[in-house]
C-alpha positions as CSV (number, residue, x, y, z in Angstrom):
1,X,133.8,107.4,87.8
2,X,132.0,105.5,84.9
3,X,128.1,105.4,84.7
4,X,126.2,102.5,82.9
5,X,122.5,102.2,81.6
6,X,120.6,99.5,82.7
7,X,117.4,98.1,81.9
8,X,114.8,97.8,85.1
9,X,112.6,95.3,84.0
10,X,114.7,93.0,82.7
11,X,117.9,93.2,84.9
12,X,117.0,91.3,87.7
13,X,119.4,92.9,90.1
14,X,117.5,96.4,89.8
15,X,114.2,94.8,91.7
16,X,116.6,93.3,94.6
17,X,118.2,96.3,95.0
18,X,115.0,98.3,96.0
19,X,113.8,95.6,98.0
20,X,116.8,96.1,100.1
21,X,117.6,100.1,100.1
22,X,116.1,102.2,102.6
23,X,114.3,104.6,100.4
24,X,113.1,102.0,97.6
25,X,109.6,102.2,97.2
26,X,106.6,100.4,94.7
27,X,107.5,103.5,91.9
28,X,110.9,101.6,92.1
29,X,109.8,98.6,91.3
30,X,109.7,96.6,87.9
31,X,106.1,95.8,89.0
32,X,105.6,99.5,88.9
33,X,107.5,100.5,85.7
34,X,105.8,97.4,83.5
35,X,102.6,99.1,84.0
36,X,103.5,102.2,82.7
37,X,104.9,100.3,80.0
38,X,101.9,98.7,79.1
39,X,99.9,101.4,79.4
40,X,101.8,104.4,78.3
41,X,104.5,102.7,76.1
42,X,106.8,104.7,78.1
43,X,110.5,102.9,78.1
44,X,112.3,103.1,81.6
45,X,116.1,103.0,82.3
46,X,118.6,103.4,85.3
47,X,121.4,105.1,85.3
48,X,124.0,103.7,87.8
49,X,127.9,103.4,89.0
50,X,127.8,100.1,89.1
51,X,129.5,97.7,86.7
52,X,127.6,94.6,85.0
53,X,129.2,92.3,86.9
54,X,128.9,93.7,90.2
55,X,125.7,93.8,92.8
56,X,124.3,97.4,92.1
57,X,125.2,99.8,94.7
58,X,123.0,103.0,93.2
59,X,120.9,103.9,90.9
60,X,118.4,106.7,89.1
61,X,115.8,105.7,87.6
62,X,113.6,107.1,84.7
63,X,111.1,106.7,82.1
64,X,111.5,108.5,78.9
65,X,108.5,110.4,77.4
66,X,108.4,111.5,74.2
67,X,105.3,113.7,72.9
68,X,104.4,116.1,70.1
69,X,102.4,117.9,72.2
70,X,104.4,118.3,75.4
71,X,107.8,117.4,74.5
72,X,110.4,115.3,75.1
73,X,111.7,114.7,78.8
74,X,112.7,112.0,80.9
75,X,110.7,111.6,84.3
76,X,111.5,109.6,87.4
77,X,108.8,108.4,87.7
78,X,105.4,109.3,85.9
79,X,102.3,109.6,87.9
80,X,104.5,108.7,91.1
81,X,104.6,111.5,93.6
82,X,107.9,110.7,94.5
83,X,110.7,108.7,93.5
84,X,114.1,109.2,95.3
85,X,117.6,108.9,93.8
86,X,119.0,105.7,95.5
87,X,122.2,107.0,95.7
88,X,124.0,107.6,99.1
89,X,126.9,109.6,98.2
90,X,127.1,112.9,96.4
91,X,129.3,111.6,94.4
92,X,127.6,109.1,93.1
93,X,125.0,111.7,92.5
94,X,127.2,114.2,90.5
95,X,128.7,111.6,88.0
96,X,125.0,110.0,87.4
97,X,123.6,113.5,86.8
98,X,126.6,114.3,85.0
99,X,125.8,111.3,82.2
100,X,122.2,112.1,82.4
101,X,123.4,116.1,81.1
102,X,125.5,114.7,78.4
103,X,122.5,112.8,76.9
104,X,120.3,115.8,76.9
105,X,123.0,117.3,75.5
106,X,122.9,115.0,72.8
107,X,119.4,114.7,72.3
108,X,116.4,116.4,71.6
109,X,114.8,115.8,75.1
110,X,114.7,118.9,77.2
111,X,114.7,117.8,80.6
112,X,115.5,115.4,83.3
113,X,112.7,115.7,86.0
114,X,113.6,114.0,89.4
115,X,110.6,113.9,92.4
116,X,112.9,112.9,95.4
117,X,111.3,113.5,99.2
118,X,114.5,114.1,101.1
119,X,117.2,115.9,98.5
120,X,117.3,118.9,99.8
121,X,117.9,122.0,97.4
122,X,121.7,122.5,97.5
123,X,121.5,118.8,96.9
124,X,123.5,119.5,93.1
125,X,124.3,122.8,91.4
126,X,122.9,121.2,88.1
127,X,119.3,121.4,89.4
128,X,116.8,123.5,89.5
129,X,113.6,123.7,91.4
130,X,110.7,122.9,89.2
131,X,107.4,122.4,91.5
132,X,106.7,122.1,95.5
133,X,103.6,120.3,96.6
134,X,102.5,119.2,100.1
135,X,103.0,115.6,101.1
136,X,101.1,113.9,104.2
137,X,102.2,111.0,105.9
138,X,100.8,109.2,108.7
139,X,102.7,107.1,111.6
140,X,101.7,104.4,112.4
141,X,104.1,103.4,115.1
142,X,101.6,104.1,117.8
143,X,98.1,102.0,117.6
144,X,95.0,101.9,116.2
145,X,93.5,103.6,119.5
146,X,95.9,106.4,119.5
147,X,95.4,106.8,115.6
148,X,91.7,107.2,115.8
149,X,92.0,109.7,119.1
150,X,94.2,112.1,117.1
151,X,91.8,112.2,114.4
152,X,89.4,115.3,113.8
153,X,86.1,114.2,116.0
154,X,83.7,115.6,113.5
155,X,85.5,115.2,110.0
156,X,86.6,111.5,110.4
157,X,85.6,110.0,114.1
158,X,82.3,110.9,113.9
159,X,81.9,110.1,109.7
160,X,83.4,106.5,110.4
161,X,80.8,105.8,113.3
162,X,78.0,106.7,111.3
163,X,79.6,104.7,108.4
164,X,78.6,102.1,110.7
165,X,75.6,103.2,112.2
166,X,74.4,103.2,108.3
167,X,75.7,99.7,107.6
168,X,78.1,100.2,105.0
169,X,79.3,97.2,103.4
170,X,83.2,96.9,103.2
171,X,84.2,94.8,100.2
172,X,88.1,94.6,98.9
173,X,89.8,92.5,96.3
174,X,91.0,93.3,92.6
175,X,88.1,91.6,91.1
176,X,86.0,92.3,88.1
177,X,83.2,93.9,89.7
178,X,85.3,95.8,92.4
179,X,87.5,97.7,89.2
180,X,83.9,98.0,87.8
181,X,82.6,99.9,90.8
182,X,85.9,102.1,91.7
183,X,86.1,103.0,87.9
184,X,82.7,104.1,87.8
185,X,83.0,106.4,90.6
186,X,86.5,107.6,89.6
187,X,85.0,109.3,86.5
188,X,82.1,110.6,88.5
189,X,84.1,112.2,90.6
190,X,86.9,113.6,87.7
191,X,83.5,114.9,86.5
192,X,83.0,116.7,89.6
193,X,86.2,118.0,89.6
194,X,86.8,118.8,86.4
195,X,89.6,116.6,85.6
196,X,90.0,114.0,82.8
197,X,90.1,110.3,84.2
198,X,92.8,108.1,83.9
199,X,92.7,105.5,81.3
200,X,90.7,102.5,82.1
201,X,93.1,100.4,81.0
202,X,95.8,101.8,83.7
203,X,93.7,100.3,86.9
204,X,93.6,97.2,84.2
205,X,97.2,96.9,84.4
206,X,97.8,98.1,87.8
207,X,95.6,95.3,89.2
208,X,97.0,92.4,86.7
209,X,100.7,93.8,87.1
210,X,101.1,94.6,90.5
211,X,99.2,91.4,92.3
212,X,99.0,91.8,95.6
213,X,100.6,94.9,96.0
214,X,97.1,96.9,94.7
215,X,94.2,96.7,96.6
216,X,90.9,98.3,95.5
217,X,88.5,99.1,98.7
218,X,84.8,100.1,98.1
219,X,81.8,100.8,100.6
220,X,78.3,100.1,99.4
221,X,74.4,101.2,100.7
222,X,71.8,98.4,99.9
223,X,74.0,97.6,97.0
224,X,74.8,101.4,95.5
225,X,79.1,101.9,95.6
226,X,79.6,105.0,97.8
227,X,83.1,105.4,97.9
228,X,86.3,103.4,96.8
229,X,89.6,104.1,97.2
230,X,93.1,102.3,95.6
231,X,96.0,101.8,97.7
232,X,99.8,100.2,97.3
233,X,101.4,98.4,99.4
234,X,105.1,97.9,99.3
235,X,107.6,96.7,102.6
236,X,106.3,98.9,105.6
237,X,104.3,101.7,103.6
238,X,100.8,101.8,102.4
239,X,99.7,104.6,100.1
240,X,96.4,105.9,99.3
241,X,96.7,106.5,95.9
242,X,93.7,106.9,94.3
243,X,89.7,107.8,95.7
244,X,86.7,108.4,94.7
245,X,83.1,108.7,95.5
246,X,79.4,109.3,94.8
247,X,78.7,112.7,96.2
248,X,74.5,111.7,96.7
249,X,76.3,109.5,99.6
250,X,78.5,111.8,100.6
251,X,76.2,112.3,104.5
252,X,77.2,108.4,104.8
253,X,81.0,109.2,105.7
254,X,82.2,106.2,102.9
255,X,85.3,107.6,102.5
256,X,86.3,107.7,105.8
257,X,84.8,104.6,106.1
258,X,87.3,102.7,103.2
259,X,90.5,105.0,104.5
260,X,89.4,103.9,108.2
261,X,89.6,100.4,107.1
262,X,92.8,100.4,105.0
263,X,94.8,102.1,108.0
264,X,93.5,99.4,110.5
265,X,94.8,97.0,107.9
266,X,98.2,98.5,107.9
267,X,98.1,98.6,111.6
268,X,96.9,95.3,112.1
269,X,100.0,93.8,109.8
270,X,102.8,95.9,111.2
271,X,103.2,98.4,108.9
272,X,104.9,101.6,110.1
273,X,103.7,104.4,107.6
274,X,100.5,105.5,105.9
275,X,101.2,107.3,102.9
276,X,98.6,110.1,102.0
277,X,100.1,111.3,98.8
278,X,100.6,114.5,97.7
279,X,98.8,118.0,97.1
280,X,98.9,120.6,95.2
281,X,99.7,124.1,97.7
282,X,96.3,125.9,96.3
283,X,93.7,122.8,97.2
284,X,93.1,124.1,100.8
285,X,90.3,121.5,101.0
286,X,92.5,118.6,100.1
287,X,95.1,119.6,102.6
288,X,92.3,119.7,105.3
289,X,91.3,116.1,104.9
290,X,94.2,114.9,105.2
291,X,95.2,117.1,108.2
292,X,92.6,116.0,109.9
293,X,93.6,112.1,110.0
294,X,96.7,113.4,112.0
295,X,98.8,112.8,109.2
296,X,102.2,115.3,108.9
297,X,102.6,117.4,106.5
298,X,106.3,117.8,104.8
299,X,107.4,119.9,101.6
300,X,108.0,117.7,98.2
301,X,109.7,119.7,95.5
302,X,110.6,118.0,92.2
303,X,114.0,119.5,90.2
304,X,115.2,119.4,86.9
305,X,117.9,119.4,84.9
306,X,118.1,121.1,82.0
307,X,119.5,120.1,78.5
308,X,120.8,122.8,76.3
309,X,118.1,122.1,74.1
310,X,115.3,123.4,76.3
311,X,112.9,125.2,73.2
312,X,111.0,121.8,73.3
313,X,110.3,122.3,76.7
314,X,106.4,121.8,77.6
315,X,105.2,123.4,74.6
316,X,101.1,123.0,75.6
317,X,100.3,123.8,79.5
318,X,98.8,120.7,81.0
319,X,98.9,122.1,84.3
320,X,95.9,124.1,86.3
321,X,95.3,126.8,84.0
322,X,95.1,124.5,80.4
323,X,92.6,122.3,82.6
324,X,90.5,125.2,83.8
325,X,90.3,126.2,80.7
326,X,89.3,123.1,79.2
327,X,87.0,121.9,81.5
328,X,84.6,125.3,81.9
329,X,84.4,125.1,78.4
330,X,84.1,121.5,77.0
331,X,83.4,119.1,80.3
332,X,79.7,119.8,80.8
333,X,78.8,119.2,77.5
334,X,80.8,115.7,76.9
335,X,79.3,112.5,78.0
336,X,81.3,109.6,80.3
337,X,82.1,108.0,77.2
338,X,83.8,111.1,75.3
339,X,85.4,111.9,78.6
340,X,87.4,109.0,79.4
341,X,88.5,108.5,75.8
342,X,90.1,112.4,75.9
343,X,91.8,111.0,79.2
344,X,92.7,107.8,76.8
345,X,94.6,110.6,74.3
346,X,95.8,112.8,76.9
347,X,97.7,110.9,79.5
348,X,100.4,109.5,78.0
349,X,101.5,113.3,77.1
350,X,101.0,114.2,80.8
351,X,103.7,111.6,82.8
């Protein structure tokens, strides 16, 4: 079996394809993959079984990140928490992975990291495990009514009613002032948490790349933003990607209140799945919200495959402990402005 390298972006029968497989999702899509271009510079390719000339029948898909201070890998896909392998046959699987090797191989590029959410572990011999997280998804099969009633009474039921109660106003759009608002209350609440924020220039491209698919949602009090979420919306899955808030509120239930409203919208059109994202195993609290929206809970683990030139591996930690670290140390003292340009220098190394 022969494997060819295709171009997502600019072959147009890679955005048909996912459209139409079962498992294709917006971290698929061309959509999805320009705005990491734009943002990140980072290149994306697919690796498939299928001849030019034919209509693709499978397909892996990648972005290739290349870093002095993490290394070299290729990762399908940054900042996605999954991205399945659209390949149906093992395989298809085994020659794809099989060109992938031969390229790390040949390179200097030290890993191939896939985030699939059904390959099970014994999918290939060529992978290892690399990382397990908890992923939530909710179901929406069964009505707004039934939705609400399986949610906790006190953590959500009763934070959405006094959402109400207070008056909260519900605005959503991708305009100006609504990027303006969520963005302000993103790095208040990486603040909080001790994270760097995303680029500003990411939720730039999200919302001029992506149209309709990205829908910022943000709940105000006599004009203050409260809480805003972002959420994607591709086929019959919406995801909450992306939320933030302004903890003086936090009595006022606006989170609930803008997740509330984006499931009732995804209800409302016919959509079958909510899509919570993922967590990471340690953030109990994290895992709690979500639990308590009725949402299931499944395992997610990402795998690698290793090139024979693994010494430029991740060479500084960007994981929990480099950000602990970091943040006791150097967050309380740097102002918003400082802050987001460190996330402006470090995310492109993360992926």
């Amino acid at each position: 079996m022969t494997t060819w390298t295709i171009d997502p972006i600019q072959d147009p029968r890679w955005e048909v394809f996912v459209r139409n497989h079962p498992r294709g999702s917006v971290f698929h899509t061309p959509e999805w993959l320009g705005v990491l271009r734009r943002t990140y510079g980072y290149e994306s390719a697919v690796i498939t079984t299928t001849p030019p000339s034919e209509t693709l029948r499978d397909g892996l898909v990648f972005c290739r990140i290349r870093s002095w201070l993490t290394g070299s890998r290729y990762v399908s896909i940054p900042f996605s928490d999954h991205c399945e392998p659209l390949v149906d046959s093992q395989g298809a699987l085994d020659e794809i992975l099989s060109a992938c090797k031969r390229d790390l191989d040949a390179s200097d590029v030290s890993h191939l990291e896939i985030r699939p959410i059904t390959m099970a572990a014994e999918a290939s011999e060529a992978l290892t495990s690399a990382a397990s997280y908890c992923l939530h998804h909710l179901d929406l099969s069964s009505g707004i009514e039934s939705i609400f009633r399986r949610c906790h009474k006190d953590c959500v039921q009763r934070k959405v009613l006094r959402a109400e109660r207070e008056a909260l106003v519900y605005e959503e759009g991708r305009s100006e002032e609504l990027l303006h608002q969520f963005y302000d209350l993103l790095v208040m609440t990486r603040r909080r948490q001790r994270l760097v924020p995303q680029p500003r220039a990411w939720f730039v491209n999200l919302v001029s790349g992506m149209g309709e698919m990205v829908k910022i949602r943000v709940a105000s009090k006599l004009g203050h933003p409260v809480a805003a979420i972002l959420t994607l919306r591709y086929r019959e899955t919406l995801i909450y990607k992306y939320g933030c808030s302004d903890p003086i509120f936090k009595n006022l239930g606006g989170v609930q209140f803008v997740l509330w409203k984006a499931i009732q919208e995804a209800v409302r059109d016919g959509l079958s799945r909510f899509d919570f994202g993922r967590s990471d195993w340690d953030n109990i609290g994290l895992i709690s919200f979500k639990d308590r929206w009725g949402a299931k809970r499944s395992q997610l683990t990402y795998f690698r495959l290793l090139g024979s030139k693994q010494s430029n591996a991740v060479r500084v930690p960007i994981g929990t402990d480099w950000k602990s670290r970091v943040a006791r140390k150097v967050f309380p003292h740097l102002s918003d402005r400082v802050l987001c340009g460190v996330g402006e220098l470090m995310y492109r190394h993360i992926g």
